[in-house]
C-alpha positions as CSV (number, residue, x, y, z in Angstrom):
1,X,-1.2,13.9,46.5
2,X,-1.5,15.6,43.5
3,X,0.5,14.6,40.5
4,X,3.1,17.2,38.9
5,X,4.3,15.8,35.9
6,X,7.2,19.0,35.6
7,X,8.3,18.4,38.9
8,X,9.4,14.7,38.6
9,X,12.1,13.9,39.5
10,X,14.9,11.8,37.2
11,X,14.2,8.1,38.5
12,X,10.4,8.9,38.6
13,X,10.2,10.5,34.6
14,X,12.4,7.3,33.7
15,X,9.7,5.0,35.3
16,X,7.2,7.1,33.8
17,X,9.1,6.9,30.1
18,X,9.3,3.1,30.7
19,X,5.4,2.6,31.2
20,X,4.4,5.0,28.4
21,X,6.6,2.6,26.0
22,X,5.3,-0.8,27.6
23,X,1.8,0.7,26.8
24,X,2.8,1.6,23.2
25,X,4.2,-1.9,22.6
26,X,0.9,-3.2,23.6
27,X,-1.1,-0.8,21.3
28,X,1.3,-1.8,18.7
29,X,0.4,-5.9,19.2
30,X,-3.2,-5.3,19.3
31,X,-3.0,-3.1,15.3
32,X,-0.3,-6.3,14.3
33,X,-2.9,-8.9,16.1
34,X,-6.4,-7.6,14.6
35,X,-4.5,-6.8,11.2
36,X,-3.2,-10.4,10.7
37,X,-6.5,-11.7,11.9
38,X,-8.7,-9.4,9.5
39,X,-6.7,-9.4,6.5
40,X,-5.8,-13.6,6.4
41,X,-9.6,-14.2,5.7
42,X,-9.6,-11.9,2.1
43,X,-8.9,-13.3,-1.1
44,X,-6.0,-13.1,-3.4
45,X,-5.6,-9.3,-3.7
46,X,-3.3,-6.4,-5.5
47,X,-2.7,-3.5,-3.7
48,X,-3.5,-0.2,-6.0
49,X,-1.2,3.1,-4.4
50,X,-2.2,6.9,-5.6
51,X,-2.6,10.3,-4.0
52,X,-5.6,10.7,-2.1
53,X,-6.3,14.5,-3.8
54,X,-7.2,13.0,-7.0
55,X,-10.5,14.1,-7.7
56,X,-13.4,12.0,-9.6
57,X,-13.3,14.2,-12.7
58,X,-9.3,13.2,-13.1
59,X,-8.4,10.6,-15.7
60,X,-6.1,9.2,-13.2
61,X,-9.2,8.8,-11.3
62,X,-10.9,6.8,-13.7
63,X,-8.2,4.7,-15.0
64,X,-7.6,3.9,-11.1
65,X,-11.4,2.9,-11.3
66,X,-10.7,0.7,-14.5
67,X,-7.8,-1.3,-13.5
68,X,-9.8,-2.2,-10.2
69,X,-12.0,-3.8,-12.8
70,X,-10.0,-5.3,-15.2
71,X,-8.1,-7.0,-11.6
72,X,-11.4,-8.2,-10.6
73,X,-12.2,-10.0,-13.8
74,X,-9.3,-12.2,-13.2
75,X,-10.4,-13.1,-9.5
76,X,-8.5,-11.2,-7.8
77,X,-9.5,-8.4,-5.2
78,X,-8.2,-4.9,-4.6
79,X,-6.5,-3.5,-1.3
80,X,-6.3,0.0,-0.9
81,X,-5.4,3.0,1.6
82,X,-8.8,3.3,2.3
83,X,-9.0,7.0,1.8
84,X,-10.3,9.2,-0.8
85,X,-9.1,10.0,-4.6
86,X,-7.4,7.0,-6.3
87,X,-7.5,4.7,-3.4
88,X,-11.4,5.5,-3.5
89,X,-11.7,5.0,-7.3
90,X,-10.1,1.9,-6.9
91,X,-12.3,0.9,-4.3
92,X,-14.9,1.6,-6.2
93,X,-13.9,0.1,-9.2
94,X,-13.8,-3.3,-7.5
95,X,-17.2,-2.8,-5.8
96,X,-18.5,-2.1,-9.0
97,X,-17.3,-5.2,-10.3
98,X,-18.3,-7.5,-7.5
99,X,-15.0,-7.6,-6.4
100,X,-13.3,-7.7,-3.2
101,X,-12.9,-4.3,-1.4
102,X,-10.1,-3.9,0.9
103,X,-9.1,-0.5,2.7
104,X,-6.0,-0.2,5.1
105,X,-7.2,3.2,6.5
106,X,-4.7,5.4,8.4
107,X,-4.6,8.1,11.8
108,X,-4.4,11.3,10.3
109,X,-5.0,14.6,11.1
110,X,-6.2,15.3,7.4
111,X,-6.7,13.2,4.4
112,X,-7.6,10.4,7.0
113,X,-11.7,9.0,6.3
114,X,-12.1,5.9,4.9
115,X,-14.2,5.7,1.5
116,X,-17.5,4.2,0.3
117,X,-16.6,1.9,-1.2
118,X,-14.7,-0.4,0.9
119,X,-16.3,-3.5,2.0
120,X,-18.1,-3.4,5.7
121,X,-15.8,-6.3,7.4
122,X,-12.7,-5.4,5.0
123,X,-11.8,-1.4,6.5
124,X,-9.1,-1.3,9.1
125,X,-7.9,2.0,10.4
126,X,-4.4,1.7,12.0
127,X,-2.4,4.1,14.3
128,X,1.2,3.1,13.5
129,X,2.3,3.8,9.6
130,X,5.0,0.9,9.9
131,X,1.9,-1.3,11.1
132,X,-0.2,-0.6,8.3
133,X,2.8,-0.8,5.8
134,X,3.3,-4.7,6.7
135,X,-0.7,-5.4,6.0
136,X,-0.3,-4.0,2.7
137,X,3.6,-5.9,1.8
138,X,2.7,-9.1,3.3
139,X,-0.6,-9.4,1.9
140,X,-0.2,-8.9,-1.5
141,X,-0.2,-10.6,-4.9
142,X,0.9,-7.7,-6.6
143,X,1.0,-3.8,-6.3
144,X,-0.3,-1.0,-8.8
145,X,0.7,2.5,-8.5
146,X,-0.9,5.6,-10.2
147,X,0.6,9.0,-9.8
148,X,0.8,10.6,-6.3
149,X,2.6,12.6,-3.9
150,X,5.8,11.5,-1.1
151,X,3.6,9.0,0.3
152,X,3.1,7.2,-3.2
153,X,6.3,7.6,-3.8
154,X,8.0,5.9,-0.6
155,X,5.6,3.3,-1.3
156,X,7.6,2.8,-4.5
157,X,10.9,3.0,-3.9
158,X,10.5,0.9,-0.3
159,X,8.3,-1.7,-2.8
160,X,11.4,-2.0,-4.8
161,X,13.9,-2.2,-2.1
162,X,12.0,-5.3,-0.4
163,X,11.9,-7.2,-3.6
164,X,15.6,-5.9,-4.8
165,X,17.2,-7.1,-1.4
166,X,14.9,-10.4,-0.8
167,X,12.8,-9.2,2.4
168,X,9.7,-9.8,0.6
169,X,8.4,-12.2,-1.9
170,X,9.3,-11.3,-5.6
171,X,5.6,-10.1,-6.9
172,X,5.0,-7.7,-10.0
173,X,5.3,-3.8,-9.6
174,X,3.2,-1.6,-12.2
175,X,3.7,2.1,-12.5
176,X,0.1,3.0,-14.4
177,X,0.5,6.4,-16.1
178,X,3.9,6.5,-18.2
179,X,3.4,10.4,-18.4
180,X,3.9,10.7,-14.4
181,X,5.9,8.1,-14.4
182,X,8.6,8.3,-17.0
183,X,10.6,11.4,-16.0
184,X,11.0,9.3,-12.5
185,X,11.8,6.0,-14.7
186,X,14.2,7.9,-16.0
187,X,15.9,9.3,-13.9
188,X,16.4,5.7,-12.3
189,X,18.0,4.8,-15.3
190,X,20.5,8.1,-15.6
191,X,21.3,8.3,-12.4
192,X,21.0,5.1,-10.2
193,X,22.0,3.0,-13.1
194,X,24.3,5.3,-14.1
195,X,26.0,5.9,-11.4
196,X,26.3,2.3,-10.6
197,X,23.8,1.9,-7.7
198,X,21.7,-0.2,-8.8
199,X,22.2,-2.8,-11.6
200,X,21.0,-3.7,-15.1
201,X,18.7,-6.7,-13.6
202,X,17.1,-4.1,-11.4
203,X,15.2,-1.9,-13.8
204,X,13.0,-5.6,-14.4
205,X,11.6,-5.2,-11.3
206,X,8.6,-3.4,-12.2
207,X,6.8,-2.4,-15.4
208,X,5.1,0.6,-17.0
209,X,1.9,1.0,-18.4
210,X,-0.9,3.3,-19.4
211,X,-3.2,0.0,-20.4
212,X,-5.2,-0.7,-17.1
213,X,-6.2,-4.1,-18.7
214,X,-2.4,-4.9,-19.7
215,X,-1.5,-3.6,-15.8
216,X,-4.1,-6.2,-14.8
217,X,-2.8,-8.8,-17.2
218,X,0.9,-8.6,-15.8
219,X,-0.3,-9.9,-12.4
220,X,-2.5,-12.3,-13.6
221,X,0.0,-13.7,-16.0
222,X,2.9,-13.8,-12.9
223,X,1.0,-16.0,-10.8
224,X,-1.0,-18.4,-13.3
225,X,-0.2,-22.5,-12.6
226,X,1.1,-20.8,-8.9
227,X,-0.2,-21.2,-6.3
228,X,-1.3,-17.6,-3.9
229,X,1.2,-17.0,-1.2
230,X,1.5,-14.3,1.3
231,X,5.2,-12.6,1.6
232,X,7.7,-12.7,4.7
């Protein structure tokens, strides 16, 4: 008998419906499974955000490149998107440097290969954005983020609402490029603070920067005498 999915009827599309999520559950243990398992062998990393159109000649580019550096001269390693532009440069900044290269690649229909850069038994691709997003928060010592588009910036403002409301660990947030990111600061400050949604204590949360070695130096200086944990 041949099978006609438009002529189902309602108990039989419900059954159907019912197996197609069971099946997705399981796709979604085996990213959680061989995410946990690949990413609790790395060391110590920071996680560096940016837009993946940023193009090698950019000075965002570079300074992405340099503060994947200046974290790898204070033992620590470097987890990124996986993708081209900054994630890329900061790949490849920690390469460079004899660093460790992580990349939490993504399923997309554009944007979506994984870099160079990134260390053979370190690249992960995932399916599910909400998969990928708890390698990168529970991972982490620390997160740097250069100038990008909606993606960087959900990446911030969830960052910040983790740490605000106690779902994550408290680790350092630095926003690198105080020329992208100070209309955005601002505007924290007039109309969040302003407005009373946030409080005073919450602008602390995270720093500003154009230094790539100071960016560096802030993580660093959180977790010296600590001892590395992961968050959740």
């Amino acid at each position: 008998m041949q099978f006609d999915p438009e002529n189902l009827t309602q108990n039989e599309a419900k059954l159907v419906s019912s197996q197609e999520d069971l099946w997705r559950i399981f796709r979604i243990m085996t990213e959680f499974v061989e995410g946990f398992e690949t990413m609790s062998h790395i060391k110590p990393s920071v996680v560096i955000f940016g837009s993946a159109r940023t193009k090698p000649e950019d000075r965002y580019y570079k300074l992405a490149s340099s503060v994947a550096a200046e974290l790898v001269a204070r033992n620590l390693g470097v987890i990124t998107g996986g993708g081209p532009g900054i994630m890329e440069a900061a790949n490849k900044g920690a390469k460079d440097a004899g660093g460790s290269s992580t990349g939490i690649n993504i399923e997309l229909p554009f944007e979506q290969s994984h870099n160079q850069y990134i260390d053979p038994d370190k690249l992960l691709s995932f399916r599910y954005f909400f998969v990928r997003k708890v390698m990168f928060f529970k991972y982490a010592q620390g997160y740097i983020l250069l100038p990008g588009g909606f993606g960087t910036i959900d990446e911030c403002f969830e960052l910040l609402t983790l740490v605000q409301t106690g779902k994550t660990t408290k680790f350092p947030i630095v926003l690198l490029g105080s020329d992208y990111w100070g209309a955005i600061v601002e505007w924290i400050e007039q109309k969040l603070l302003g407005f009373g949604y946030i409080n005073q204590e919450d602008m602390d949360l995270f720093s500003v920067t154009d230094d790539p070695a100071e960016a560096a130096e802030i993580i660093a200086r959180f977790h010296k005498g600590k001892q590395f944990t992961t968050n959740f």
